[in-house]
C-alpha positions as CSV (number, residue, x, y, z in Angstrom):
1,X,-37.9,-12.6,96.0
2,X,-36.6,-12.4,92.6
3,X,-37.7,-8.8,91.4
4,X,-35.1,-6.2,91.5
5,X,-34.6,-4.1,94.5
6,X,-32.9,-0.7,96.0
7,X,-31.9,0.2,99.5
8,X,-32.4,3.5,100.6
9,X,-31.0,5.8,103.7
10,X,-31.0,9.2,104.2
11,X,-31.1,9.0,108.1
12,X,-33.9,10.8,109.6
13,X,-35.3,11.8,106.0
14,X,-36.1,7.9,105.3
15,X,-39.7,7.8,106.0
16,X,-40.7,11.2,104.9
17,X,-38.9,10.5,101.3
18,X,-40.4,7.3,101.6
19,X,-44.3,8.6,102.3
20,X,-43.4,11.1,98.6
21,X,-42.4,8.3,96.4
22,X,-45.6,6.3,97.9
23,X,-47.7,9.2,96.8
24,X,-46.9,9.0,93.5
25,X,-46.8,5.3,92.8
26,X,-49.0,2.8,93.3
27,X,-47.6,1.0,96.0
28,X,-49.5,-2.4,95.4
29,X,-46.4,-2.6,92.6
30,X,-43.9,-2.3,95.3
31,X,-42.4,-4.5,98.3
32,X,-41.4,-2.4,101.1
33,X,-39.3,-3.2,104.1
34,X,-38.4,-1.0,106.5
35,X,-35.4,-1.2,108.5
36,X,-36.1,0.7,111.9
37,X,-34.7,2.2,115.2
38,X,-36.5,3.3,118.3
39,X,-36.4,6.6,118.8
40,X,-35.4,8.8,121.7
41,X,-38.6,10.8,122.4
42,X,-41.8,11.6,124.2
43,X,-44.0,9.2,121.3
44,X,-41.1,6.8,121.3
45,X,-42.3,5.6,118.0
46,X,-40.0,3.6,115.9
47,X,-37.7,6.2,112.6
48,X,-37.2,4.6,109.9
49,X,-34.1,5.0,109.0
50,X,-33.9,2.5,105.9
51,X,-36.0,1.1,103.5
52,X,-35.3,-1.4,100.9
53,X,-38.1,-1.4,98.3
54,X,-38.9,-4.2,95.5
55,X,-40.7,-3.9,92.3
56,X,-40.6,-4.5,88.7
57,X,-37.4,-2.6,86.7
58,X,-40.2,-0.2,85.3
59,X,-41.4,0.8,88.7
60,X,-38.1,1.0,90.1
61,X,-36.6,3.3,87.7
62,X,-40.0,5.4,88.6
63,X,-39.1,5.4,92.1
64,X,-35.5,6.1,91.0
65,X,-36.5,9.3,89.1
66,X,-39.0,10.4,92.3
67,X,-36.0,10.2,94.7
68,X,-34.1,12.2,92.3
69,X,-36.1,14.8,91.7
70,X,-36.4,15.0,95.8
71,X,-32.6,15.0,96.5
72,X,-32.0,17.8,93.5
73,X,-35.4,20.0,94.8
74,X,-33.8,19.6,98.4
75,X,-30.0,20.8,97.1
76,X,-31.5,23.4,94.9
77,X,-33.1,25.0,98.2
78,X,-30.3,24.8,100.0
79,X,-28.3,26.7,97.3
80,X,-31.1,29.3,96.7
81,X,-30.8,29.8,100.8
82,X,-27.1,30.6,100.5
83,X,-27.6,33.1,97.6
84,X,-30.3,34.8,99.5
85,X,-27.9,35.1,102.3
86,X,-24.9,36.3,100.3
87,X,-27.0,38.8,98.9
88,X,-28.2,40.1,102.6
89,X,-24.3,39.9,103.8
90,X,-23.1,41.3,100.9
91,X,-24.1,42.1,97.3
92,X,-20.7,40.7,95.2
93,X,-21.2,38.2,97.4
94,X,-25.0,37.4,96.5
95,X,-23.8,37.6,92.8
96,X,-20.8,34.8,93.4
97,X,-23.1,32.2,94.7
98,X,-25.8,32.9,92.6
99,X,-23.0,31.9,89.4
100,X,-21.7,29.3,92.0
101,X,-25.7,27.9,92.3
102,X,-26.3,28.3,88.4
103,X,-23.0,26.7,87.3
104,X,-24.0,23.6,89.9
105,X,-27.6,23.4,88.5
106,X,-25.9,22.9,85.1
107,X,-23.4,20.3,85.8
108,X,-26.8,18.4,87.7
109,X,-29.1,18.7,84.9
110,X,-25.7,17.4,82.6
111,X,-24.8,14.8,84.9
112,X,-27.9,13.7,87.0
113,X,-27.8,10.8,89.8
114,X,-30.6,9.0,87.3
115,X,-27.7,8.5,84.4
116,X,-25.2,7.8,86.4
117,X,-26.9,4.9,87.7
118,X,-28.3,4.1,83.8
119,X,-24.8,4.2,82.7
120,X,-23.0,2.0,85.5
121,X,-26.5,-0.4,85.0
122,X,-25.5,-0.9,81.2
123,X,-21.7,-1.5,81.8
């Protein structure tokens, strides 16, 4: 296989950020292969816990921008819960967090994981 690939693992998370991207692309375009562990359980059914997917460089950088939007919807809840509970312990404290959270979401929007990787591609 000569077509570009990525690797991808986020543990647990693998197959359900997996199933998103596949929602949104066309998944004839891609080559999947999914690097699995049994799990400990009453199903027993295998987690994926990597996946290394293939496709053209357009589809790729697609799939690129899909996992980034998941990672930065995921971080941006997380910091939204912390406010919310900064606000219920305390209000200063609500109001630090929330300029902690806003000063993050700046620096992400500046310095995304999508142009990073654009940047160390064209060096």
């Amino acid at each position: 296989m000569d077509e570009p690939r990525i690797g991808i693992s986020l543990g647990e998370d693998t197959e359900r950020l997996l199933q998103d991207v596949l929602g949104e692309v066309d998944d004839d375009d891609l080559y999947i292969e999914r690097e699995l562990e049994e799990s400990e359980g009453l199903a027993g059914e295998p987690i994926t816990f990597g996946v290394i997917i293939g496709g053209s460089a357009v589809v790729l950088s697609a799939v690129l921008r899909l996992i980034e939007r998941r990672l930065e919807h995921k971080r941006q809840w997380k910091a939204m819960k912390m406010v919310a509970e900064g606000f219920q312990s305390h209000p200063e404290l609500g109001k630090l967090l929330a300029q902690i959270a806003k000063k993050n979401a700046d620096v992400s929007i500046t310095y995304g994981i999508a142009k990073e990787a654009w940047a160390s591609k064209r060096q």
